[in-house]
C-alpha positions as CSV (number, residue, x, y, z in Angstrom):
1,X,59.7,51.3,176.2
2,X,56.4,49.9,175.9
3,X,53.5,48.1,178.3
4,X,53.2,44.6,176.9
5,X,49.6,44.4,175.4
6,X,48.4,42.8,178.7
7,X,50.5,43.1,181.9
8,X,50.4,39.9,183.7
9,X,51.2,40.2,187.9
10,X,52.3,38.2,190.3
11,X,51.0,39.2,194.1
12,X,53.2,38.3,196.8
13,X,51.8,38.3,200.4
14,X,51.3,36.2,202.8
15,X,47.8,37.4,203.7
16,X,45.6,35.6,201.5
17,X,43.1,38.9,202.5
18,X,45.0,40.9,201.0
19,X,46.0,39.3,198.2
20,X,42.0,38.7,196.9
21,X,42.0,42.4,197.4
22,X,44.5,43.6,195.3
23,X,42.7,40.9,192.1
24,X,39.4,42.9,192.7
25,X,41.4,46.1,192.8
26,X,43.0,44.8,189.4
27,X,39.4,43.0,187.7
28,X,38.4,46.6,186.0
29,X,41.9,47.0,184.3
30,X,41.3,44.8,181.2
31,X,45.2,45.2,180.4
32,X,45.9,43.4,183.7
33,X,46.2,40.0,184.2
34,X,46.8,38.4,187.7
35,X,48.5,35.6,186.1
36,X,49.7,33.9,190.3
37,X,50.0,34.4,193.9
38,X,52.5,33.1,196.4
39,X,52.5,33.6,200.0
40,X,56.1,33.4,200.9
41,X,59.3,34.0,199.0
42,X,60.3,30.2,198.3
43,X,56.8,30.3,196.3
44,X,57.3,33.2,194.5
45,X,60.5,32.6,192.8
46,X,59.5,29.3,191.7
47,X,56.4,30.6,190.1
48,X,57.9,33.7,188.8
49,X,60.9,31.7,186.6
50,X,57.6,29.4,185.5
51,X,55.4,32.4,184.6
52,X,57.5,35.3,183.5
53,X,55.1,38.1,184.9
54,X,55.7,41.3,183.6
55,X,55.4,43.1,187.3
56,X,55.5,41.5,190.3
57,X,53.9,43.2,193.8
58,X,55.4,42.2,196.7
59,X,55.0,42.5,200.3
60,X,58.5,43.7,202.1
61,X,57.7,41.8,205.1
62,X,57.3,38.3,203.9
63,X,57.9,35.7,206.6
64,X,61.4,33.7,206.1
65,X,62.9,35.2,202.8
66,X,61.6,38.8,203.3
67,X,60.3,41.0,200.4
68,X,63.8,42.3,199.6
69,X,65.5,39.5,199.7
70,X,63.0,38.1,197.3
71,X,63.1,41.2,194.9
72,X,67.0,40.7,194.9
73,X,66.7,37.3,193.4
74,X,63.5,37.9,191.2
75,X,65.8,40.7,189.8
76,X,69.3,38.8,189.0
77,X,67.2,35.9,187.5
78,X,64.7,37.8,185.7
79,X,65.8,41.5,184.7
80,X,63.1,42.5,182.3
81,X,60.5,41.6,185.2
82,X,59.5,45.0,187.3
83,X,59.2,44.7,190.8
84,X,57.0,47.1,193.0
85,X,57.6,46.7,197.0
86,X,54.7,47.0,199.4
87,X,55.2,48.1,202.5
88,X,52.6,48.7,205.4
89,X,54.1,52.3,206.0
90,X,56.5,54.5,204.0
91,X,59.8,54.1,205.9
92,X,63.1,55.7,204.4
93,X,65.5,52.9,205.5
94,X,63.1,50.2,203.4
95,X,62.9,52.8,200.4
96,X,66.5,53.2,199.8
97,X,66.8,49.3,200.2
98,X,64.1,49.3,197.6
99,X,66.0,50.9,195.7
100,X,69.1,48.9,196.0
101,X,67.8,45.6,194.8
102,X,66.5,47.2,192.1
103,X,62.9,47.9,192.6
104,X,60.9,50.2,190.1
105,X,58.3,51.7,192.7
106,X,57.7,51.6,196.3
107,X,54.7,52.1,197.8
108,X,52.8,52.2,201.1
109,X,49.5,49.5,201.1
110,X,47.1,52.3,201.4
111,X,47.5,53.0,197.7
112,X,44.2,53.4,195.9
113,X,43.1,51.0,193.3
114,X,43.3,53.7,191.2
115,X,47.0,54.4,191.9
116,X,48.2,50.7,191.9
117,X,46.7,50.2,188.4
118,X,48.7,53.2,186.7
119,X,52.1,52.1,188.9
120,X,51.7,48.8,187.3
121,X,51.3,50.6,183.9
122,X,54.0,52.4,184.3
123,X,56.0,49.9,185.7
124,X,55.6,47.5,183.1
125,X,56.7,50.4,180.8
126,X,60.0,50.4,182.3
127,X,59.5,53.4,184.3
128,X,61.0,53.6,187.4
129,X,58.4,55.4,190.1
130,X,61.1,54.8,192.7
131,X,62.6,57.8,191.5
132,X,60.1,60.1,192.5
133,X,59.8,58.7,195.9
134,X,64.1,59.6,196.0
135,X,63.1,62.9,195.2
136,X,60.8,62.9,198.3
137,X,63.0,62.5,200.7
138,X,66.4,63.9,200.7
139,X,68.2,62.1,202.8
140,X,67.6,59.0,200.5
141,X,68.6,60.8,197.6
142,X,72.0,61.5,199.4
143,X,72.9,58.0,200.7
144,X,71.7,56.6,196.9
145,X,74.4,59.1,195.2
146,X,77.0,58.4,198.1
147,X,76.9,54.6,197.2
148,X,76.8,55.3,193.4
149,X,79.9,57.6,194.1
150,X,81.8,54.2,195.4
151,X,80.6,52.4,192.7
152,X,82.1,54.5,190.3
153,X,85.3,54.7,192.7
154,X,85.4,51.0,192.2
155,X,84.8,51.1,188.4
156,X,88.1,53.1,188.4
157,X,89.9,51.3,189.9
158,X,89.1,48.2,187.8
159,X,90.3,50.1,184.9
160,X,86.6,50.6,183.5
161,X,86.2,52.7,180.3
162,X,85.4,56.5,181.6
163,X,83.7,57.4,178.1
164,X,80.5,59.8,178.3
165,X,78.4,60.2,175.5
166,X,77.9,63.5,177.0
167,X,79.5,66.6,175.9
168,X,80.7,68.9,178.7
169,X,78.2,71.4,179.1
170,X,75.6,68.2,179.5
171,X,78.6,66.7,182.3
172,X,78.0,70.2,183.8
173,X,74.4,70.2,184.2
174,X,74.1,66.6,185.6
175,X,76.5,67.9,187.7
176,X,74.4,70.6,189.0
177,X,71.3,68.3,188.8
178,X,73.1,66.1,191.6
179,X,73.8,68.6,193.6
180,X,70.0,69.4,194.0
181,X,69.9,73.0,192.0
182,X,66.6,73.2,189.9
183,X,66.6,74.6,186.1
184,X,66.4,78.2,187.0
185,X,69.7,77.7,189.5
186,X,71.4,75.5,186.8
187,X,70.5,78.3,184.2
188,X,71.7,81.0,186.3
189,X,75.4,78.9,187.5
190,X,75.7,78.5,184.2
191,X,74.8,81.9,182.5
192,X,72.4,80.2,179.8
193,X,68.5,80.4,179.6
194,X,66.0,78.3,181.1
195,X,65.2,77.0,177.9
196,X,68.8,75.9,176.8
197,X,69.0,73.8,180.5
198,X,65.9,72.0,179.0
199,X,67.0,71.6,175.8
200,X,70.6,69.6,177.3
201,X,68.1,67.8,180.0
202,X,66.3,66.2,177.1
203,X,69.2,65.6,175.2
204,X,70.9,63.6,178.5
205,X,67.9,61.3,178.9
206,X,67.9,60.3,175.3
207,X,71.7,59.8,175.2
208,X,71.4,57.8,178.4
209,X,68.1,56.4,177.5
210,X,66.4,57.0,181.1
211,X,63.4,58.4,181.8
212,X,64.0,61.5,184.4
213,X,66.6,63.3,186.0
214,X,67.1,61.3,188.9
215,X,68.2,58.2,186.6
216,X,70.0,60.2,184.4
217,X,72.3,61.0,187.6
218,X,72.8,57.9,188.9
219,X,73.6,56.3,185.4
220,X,76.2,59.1,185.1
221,X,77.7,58.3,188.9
222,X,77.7,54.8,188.3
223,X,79.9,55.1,185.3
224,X,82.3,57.5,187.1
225,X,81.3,60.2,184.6
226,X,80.5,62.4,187.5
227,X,83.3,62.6,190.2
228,X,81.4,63.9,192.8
229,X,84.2,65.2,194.8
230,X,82.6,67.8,197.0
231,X,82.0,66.7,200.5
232,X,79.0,68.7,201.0
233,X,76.7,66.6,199.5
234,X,77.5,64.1,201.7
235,X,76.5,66.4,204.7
236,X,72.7,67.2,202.7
């Protein structure tokens, strides 16, 4: 996927400080366009079904309808838009429900300029930063695949189509990519090369048309493609 020639943002904070900061951060990035702000959530869903912003930045702690909350709606009424939550320190609890509304990055406010112009690159890409931030800390990545795991428990049980594009030996090493083990432990679990581990690793994302592993995993969960039966993950 894509930027869009110009990125327009919405900002979403209720300090009006902080807000004027993040447009100077913004003024050198001739691709950016701080198209609205809004100070509370009521504000910002209005203006984001009237402008459409490509990305939208917004502070988690909002007063009233918080920054989640907001991201949840934003997301269900506008899918294509990418969100990227604020927060005034990286907590784990707000990062996985980041993640859970469907966020595409999370980031503490004392991001550099420089930092918050390529997120909002790469999130109007359709990249999804959050992913790395997963990869950060553990014990995120474990409640995200425990969820996905009852999602997909649920999917059965509907009756939902178990089909994988995959072949086995690519189920196999999204298998071992959830359980943690890097491409030299894959390669040696699964007595091929190094090489041969990337070579299916690039073949799953295109299949699955993600952009990292992380994604790939969670798209394979989701659709009950992985069972995910061993209770050690769980455990971390």
């Amino acid at each position: 996927m894509t930027a869009p020639s110009k990125v327009n943002v919405l900002i979403i904070d209720d300090h009006p400080l902080f807000r004027q900061g993040i447009r100077w951060s913004l003024e050198s990035a001739h691709d950016i366009e701080v198209v609205g702000e809004a100070e509370n959530g009521q504000e910002a869903i209005k203006l984001t079904e009237r402008l459409l912003p490509d990305v939208v930045l917004v502070d988690i702690n909002l007063p009233g309808l918080n920054g989640l909350e907001v991201a949840r709606v934003i997301k269900r009424r506008e899918p294509r838009t990418g969100i990227i939550v604020l927060s005034v320190y990286e907590d784990e609890e707000q990062l996985f429900q980041a993640i859970k509304v469907g966020a595409a990055a999370f980031t503490s406010k004392d991001i550099s300029p420089e930092e918050l112009v390529h997120m909002i690159r790469e999130v109007a890409r359709g990249r999804y930063l959050i992913n790395d931030a997963v990869l950060a800390h553990p014990n995120v990545a474990t409640r995200v695949l425990h969820q996905f795991r009852e999602l997909a428990a649920t999917d059965e049980e509907d009756g939902a189509s178990l089909f994988a594009p995959l072949t086995s030996r690519e189920i196999e090493i999204l298998d071992c990519i959830a359980r943690g083990l890097s491409n030299k432990e894959i390669a040696g679990e699964l007595s091929i090369s190094s090489q041969t581990v990337k070579n299916h690793i690039t073949s799953i994302l295109a299949k699955l048309q993600v952009n990292d592993r992380t994604m790939a995993v969670i798209v394979a969960i989701k659709k009950g493609w992985i069972k995910m039966g061993y209770s050690q993950s769980s455990e971390g």
